[in-house]
Every structure is written in structure tokens, then in C-alpha cells.
N, C-alpha and C positions, 0 to 999 in steps of 0.2 A: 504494500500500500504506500503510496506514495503520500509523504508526512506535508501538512500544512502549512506555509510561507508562515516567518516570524509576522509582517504587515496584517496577513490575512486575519492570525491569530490579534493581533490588536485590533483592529477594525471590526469585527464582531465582538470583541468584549467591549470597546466605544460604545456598539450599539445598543449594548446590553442596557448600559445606564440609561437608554429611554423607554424602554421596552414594560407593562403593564401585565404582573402574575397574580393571580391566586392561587390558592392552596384549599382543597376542602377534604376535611379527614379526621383523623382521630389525633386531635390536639391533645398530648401527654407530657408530664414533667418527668426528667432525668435527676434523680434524686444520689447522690454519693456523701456515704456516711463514712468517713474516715474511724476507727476502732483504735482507740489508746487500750495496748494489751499492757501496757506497765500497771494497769489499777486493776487491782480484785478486791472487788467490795460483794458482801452479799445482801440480800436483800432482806431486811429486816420481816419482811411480812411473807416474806414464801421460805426464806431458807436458800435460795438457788442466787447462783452466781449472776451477778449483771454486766450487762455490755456498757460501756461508758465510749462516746462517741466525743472526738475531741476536736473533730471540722465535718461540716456540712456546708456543702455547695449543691445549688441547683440550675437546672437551665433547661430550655423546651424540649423535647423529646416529641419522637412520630412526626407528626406533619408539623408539628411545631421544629423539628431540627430543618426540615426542607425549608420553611420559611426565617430561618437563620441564618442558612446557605445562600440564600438569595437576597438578602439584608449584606452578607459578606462579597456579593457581587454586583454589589451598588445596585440593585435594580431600585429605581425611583418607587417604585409601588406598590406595595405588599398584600394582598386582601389574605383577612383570613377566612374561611369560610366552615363553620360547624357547631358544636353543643357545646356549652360551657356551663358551668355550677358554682356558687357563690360560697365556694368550701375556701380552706387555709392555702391548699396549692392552686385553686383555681385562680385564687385573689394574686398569687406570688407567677402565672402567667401571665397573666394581665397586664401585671405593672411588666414583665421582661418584655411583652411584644410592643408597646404600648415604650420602651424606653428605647426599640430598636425600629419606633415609626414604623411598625404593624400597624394597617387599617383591622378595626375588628370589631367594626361595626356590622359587619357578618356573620358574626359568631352568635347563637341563637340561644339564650339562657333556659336550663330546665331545671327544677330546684328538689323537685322530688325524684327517685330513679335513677338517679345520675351521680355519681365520683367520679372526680379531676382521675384521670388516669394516671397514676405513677408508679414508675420503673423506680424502685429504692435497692442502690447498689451498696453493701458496707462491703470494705476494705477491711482486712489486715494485712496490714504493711500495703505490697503491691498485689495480692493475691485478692479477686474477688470475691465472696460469698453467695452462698446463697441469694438469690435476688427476690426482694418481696412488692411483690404487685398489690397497686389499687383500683380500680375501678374497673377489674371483670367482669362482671352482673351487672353493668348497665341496661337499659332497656329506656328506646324514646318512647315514647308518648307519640299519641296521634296530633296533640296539640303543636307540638315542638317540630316532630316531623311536615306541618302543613306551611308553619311559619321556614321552615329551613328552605323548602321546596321554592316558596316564595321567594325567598332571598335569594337562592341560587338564580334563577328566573330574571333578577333586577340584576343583580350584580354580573353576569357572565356578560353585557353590553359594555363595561368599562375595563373588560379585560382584550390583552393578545393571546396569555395565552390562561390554562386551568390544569394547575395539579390536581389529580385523584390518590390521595395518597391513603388505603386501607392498608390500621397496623392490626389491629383488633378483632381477634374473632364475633367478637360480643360490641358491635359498635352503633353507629349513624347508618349503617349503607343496609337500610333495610330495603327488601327490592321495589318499594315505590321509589325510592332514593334513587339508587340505580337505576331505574326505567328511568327517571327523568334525568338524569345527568347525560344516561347514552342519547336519547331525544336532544337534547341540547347538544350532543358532539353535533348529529346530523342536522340538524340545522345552521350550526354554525363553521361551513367546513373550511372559512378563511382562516378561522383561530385555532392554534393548540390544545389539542386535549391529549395529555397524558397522562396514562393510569400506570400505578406502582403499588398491587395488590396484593397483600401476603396469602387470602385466603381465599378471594371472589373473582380471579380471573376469568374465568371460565364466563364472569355474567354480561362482562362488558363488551362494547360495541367502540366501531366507529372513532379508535382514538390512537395514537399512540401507545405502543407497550414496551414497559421496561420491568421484567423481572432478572431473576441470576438463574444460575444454570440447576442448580437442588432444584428451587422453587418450577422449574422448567422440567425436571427430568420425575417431580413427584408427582404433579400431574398426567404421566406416563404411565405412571405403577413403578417408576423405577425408584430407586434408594440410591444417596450418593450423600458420603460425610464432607467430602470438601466440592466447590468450585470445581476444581479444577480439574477431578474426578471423572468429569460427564465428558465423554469424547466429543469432537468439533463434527463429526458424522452425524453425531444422534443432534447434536444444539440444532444443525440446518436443517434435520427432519422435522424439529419441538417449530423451529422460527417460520418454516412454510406452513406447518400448521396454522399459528397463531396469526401470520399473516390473513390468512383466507377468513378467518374470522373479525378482524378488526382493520383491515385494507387497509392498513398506515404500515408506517414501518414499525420493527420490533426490533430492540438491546436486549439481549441478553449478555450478563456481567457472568465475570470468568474469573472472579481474586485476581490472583498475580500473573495471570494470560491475558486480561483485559477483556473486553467485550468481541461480542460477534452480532454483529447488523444486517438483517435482513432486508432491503428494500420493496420487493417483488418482485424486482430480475434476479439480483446477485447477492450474496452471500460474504460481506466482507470483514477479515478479522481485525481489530484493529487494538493493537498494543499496549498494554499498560506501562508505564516510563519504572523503570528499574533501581529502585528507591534502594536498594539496600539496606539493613541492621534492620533492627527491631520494629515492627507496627503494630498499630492499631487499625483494626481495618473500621470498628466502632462505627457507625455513620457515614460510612465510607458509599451504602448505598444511595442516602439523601443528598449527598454533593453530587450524586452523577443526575439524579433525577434532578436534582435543581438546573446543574451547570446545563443537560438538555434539554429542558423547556424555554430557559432563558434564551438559551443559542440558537434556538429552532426558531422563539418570536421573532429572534433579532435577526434573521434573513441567511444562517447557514445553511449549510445542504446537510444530510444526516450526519455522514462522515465528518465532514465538520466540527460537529455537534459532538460526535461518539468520541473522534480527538479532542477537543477540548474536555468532556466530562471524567475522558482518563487523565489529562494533563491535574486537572483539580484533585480528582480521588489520589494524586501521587502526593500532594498538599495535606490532603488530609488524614493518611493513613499514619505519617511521620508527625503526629499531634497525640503522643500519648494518652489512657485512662481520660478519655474526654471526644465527644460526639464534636469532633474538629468542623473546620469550615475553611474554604479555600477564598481569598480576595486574590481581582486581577490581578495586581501587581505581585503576588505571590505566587500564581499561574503562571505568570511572564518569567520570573525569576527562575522557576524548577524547571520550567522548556528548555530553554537558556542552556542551564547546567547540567539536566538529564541527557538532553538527545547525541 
């Protein structure tokens, strides 16, 4: 594959900073609880030993890390679009999106049924734990779901493009949700729509698709513990699949092989930049979906798009214990030095 002019690569991320996104999905908070193992205290009233936490930091998580990513790639305009609840993490997103000039006045409040979704990581030392989830058992309401529909409806006129970003088995994308988002892909087929679904591929229509190669090869019946695993034989069988079903092109992501894009003629692989030592790949799949909806608004061709959102995930993955985010000038910088 023949790699992208250093200009070409500035010139679509210029564009980038004019270019109008949304995000509609499962807004979640990344919660990391640091573990001071120096104190053992027990607890007076049970007997059993307690955890004493000695730094807590949080930041958006799900569709809230794609709209961080896109905040980190200067896009002028953020919409957020989904359910929100007036709990302790809901209030501590708010004020993050809301400090990173997130529009979010599309985010639809529901006060019963509903917990802020949060990924709580504790730490000993460098080692993760156990991870304790909140807001599983969600369930919308018909009230919430009519008001969302609505909004989606008003707000996809002030967009170029629209992420679909399902983290959530238990979410928003109940299939009225769905029926109306793929309706709105097909009506609107000068805009981007793309979907980045962990669990509902299969339902959507009419947009762009970006999943990885597991999520591509489970679908199949098949099992595969890395990326890397799934042979580039079976990825072009899963991508003319998924083609035929959603007539856009389709990314499938490959860890440290990079992605493979399917257009509707050809099959193209296209490389991931060779970061070497230690990563995190953490979030590593919300910078590609960001860096390509942004790059697609802004007037790349897929390829394009598919090299720049590897150029970004080499940015991000070299951002240890932390759902990193790539800026252009930091995209410009690792091109630079990588290639």
C-alpha cells in the first residue's frame, strides 16, 4: 500500500478542525482506584480486612472516550447524544464533557432505571484487579426512549458526521433505537454514519463499520484470544460479508497488524506504525473510530482515513494505565518518527 504524503496527512487533519460529530451510545465513566497495600487496618464492625484507596482519578469511558478523542483532534463540535442520570458519576461526566466543550444538550435524562455506567479499575501497584461494574440492569423507559428518538431526529441536521458507539449489553439501542438510527443512515447518505458495536452488529444498516477481528471472527462461530489470531483469509470473507449488509465500507482492526478495509472492490491491508516496548492498547479502539469518522467528514478516501486512525492508535497505545487520546500534532510527530 502505498503510504500517504506528509501534506496530504496535514491537510485532512486542517480539515478536521471544521468538521461537525456526534456520538450516540453508552456514555460511561472510567473509574481507577489506586490500592495503598502498606495499610492493614480491619474493620471494626465485620472483622475482615479493608482496602484503603490512596488516589482516585476518573475520566469518560464508552462513547464518552470517542468523544475525548475527538475533543483531542480539535474537532470544533462535539454533540453528545444518549441517557444520563443525576447520580454522583453522572454529575462528575457532566462537568468532564461540559469542561472539554461537549455539547450535551442531547443527552436525554432518566432518573429512575438508570446508573451512570462505571468501569471501576483498582490497582495494586501496576497490576489490575478485579474490575467492578455499575450500571448493568439498566432498562429505558418508553418515556426516555421517545424523547431520545426525538433528539436524534433534530440533532443529526447539525451534524457531518454520527458515531454509533454500543458498549453495553444492557443499554439505549433498544431496537426502536436502532430502527431509527439505520432510517436516519438512509436518509441521510451525504453524512457519516458509523457504527462500532460490541454486541448488535448484526442489526444495523446503511453505515459504516468498524469492529476488530475477535468481534469479526465471533460472529462466525469462530473463537480467537488475540487480534491477531484470525487469519487475513477468513477477515476478507467476515468484510464481504459485512459489506453486503451495510454497502459502506468496513475496518476491521488487527492489534499490532493494523486494520484490513474493505471497500466493495478490494481488500486493503493497511499497517499499524511499529511502536515498540510496552503498550496499552486501552482505548486504543475509540481513537480509530474517532480519528475515522472525523477523517471521512473531512473529505479522505477510506484509506486515508484507515492510515491516519493507525497513525493515532500508534499515539495512543504508548499512553500507559489510561484510555489515551491522540492530538494532531502528536499524529504529525509519531508519522515523522515511525515511518
Amino acid at each position: 500500500m502505498k503510504q500517504m504524503q506528509q501534506k496530504d496527512l496535514t491537510n485532512i487533519l486542517d480539515h478536521i478542525s471544521r468538521v461537525f460529530v456526534g456520538v450516540v451510545g453508552d456514555f460511561c465513566i472510567d473509574a481507577y482506584w489506586e490500592i495503598d497495600t502498606r495499610v492493614k487496618e480491619l474493620s471494626l464492625e465485620t472483622g475482615k480486612p479493608t482496602i484503603a484507596i490512596n488516589r482516585q482519578r476518573y475520566s469518560l469511558g464508552g462513547a464518552g472516550n470517542v468523544a475525548t478523542n475527538l475533543a483531542a483532534l480539535a474537532v470544533p463540535r462535539i454533540f453528545a447524544l444518549g441517557v444520563i442520570t443525576d447520580d454522583m458519576y453522572g454529575r462528575e461526566m457532566m462537568k468532564q464533557m461540559r469542561s472539554m466543550r461537549i455539547h450535551v444538550g442531547g443527552l436525554v435524562g432518566q432518573s429512575k432505571g438508570w446508573e451512570t455506567p462505571v468501569y471501576a479499575k483498582p490497582y495494586r501497584g501496576s497490576v489490575e484487579q478485579n474490575r467492578i461494574d455499575f450500571g448493568r440492569f439498566n432498562t429505558l423507559s418508553h418515556a426516555t426512549e421517545r424523547k431520545l428518538i426525538a433528539t436524534l431526529r433534530d440533532e443529526v441536521s447539525k451534524l457531518d458526521a454520527l458515531i454509533v458507539n454500543q458498549q453495553l449489553p444492557q443499554s439505549m439501542f433498544t431496537p426502536t433505537v436502532v430502527r431509527t438510527l439505520n432510517n436516519l443512515a438512509k436518509e441521510h447518505p451525504e453524512k457519516i454514519f458509523l457504527v462500532d458495536s460490541r454486541h448488535r452488529i448484526p442489526e444495523f444498516r446503511s453505515m459504516i463499520c468498524k469492529l476488530n477481528a475477535i468481534e469479526a471472527a465471533a460472529l462466525f462461530g469462530k473463537k480467537a484470544r488475540h487480534n491477531e489470531l484470525v487469519g487475513i483469509a477468513s477477515l476478507r470473507r467476515y468484510a464481504e460479508h459485512f459489506f453486503k449488509q451495510f454497502r459502506k465500507p468496513v475496518f476491521i482492526t488487527r492489534g499490532r497488524l493494523g486494520l484490513l478495509l474493505f471497500d466493495g472492490n478490494e481488500a486493503v491491508e493497511i499497517p499499524a506504525l511499529n511502536v515498540g516496548g510496552v503498550i496499552d492498547p486501552v482505548g486504543a479502539g475509540d481513537t480509530v473510530v474517532a480519528m475515522l469518522a472525523a477523517a471521512l467528514a473531512a473529505g479522505a478516501t477510506p484509506t486515508q482515513a484507515g492510515e491516519l486512525a493507525m497513525n493515532a492508535a500508534a499515539v495512543t497505545v504508548r499512553k500507559l494505565r489510561q484510555t489515551g487520546t491522540a492530538s494532531p500534532k502528536e499524529i504529525v510527530n509519531i508519522t515523522r518518527l515511525l515511518r
